[in-house]
N, C-alpha and C positions, 0 to 999 in steps of 0.2 A: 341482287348485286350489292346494295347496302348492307345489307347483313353478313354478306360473307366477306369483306372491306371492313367491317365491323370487327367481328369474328378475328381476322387475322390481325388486325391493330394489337387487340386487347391480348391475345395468343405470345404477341411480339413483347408487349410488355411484361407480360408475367414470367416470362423468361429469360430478359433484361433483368430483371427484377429478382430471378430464382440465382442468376448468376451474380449479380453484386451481393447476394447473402452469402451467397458460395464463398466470392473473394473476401470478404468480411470474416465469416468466420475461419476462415484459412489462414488471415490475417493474425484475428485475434489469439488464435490457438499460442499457447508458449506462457513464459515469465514476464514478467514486465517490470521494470524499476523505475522509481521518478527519478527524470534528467532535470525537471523545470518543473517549481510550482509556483503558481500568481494566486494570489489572493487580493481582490478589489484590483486591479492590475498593477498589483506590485510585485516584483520578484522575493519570495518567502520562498525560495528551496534550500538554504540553508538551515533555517530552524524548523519547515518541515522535517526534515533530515536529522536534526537534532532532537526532535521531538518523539518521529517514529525512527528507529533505525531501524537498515534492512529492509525498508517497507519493500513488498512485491504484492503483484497479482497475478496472479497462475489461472489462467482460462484451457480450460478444456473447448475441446472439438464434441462432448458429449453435452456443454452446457451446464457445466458445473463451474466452482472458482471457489478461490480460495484467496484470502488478503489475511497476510501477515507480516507483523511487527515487531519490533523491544521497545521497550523506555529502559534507559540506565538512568538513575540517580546515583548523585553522589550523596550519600549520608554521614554526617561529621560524627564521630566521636574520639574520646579522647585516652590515649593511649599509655598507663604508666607503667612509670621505670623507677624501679626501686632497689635503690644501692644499699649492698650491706657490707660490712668488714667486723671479722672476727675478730671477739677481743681477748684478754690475757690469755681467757680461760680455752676458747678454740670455739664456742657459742658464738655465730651469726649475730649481731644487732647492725638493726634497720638504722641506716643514719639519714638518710631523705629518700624521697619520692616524688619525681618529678612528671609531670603532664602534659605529652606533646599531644595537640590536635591532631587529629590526622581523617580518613574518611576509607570507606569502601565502598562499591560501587555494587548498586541493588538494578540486577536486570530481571527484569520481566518482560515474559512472552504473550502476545496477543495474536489471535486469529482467527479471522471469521468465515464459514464455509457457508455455499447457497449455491443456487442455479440460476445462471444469466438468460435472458431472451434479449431479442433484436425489438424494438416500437415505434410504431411512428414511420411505418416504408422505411425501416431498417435504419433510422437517423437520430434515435437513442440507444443504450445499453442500458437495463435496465437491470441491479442488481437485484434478485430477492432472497434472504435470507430464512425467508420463512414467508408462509400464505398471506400474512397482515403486513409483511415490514418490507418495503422495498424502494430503490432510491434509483433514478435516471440519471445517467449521462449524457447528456449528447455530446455525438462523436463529431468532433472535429475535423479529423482528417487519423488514416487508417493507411498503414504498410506492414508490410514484413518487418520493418526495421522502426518505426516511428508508430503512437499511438498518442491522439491527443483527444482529452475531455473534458467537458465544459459540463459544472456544476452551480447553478445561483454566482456566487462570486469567486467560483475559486475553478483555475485552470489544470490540468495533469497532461502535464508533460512527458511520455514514456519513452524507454527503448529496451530493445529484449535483454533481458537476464543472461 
C-alpha cells in the first residue's frame, strides 16, 4: 500500500512538473525586449538602452535563441568648406577654407546565437552558446506577456516584441 501511495505521489509530481515546463516554455517562446533593467538595484535601463540598441531575445520552442544588438557611436570629424571666386582672368582661386566639426554615426551589429535548457526544477534558463560557455538566469517570474531575470547584480525586465 506504501508503494503504490508512493508511486502515485512521485507520478503526481512529474507531471506537475512536465506541465510547468510545458507552460514555461510556451511562455518563453517569442521576442523579448527590455522594459526595465536594474543593476546593483538601481534602475540602468536607459543606458542599458543606449548602450545596446534594439537589444531582443528570440527564444524558440526548439531551444534555440538568438540576442541581438547595435552600438551607434558618434564619431567627430571635421568637415571643410572651401570658398573660391574667380579672378580677372575666369581661373578659380581659393580664398579660404573653413572647418565645421561635425560627426557621423558608426552602427554596429552584434548577435549571439545558442541553445537554451531549463536547470535547477525548471528555476534557471541557462544560455549556452557553445559546449564550454554558458550563463544562468534565474527566472523570476514568467508570462505571455512579462519575463523577468535575475543575473549576479543585474535584473531583465522583458516584454514581447
Amino acid at each position: 500500500m506504501k508503494k503504490t501511495v508512493f508511486i502515485a505521489v512521485f507520478a503526481l509530481l512529474i507531471l506537475i512538473a512536465g506541465c510547468s515546463e510545458k507552460d514555461l516554455i510556451g511562455n518563453l517562446d517569442g521576442s523579448w525586449v527590455i522594459e526595465k533593467y536594474l543593476f546593483n538595484n538601481a534602475d540602468k535601463t536607459e543606458q542599458f538602452k543606449s548602450d545596446k540598441v534594439d537589444f531582443t531575445w528570440k527564444f524558440s520552442k526548439d531551444k534555440n535563441y538568438t540576442e541581438s544588438w547595435k552600438t551607434v557611436d558618434t564619431v567627430p570629424y571635421d568637415r571643410l568648406d572651401s570658398i573660391y571666386v574667380p579672378d580677372v582672368s575666369g581661373i578659380d582661386s581659393l580664398i579660404r577654407v573653413d572647418t565645421f566639426p561635425t560627426f557621423y554615426l558608426d552602427e554596429k551589429f552584434f548577435s549571439n546565437t545558442g541553445n537554451w535548457i531549463l536547470v535547477n526544477s525548471n528555476k534557471f534558463l541557462q544560455l549556452r552558446q557553445s559546449d564550454t560557455f554558458a550563463v544562468d538566469y534565474r527566472i523570476i517570474e514568467h508570462t505571455k506577456s512579462t519575463l523577468k531575470l535575475f543575473k549576479g547584480n543585474e535584473e531583465f525586465w522583458m516584454k514581447p516584441k
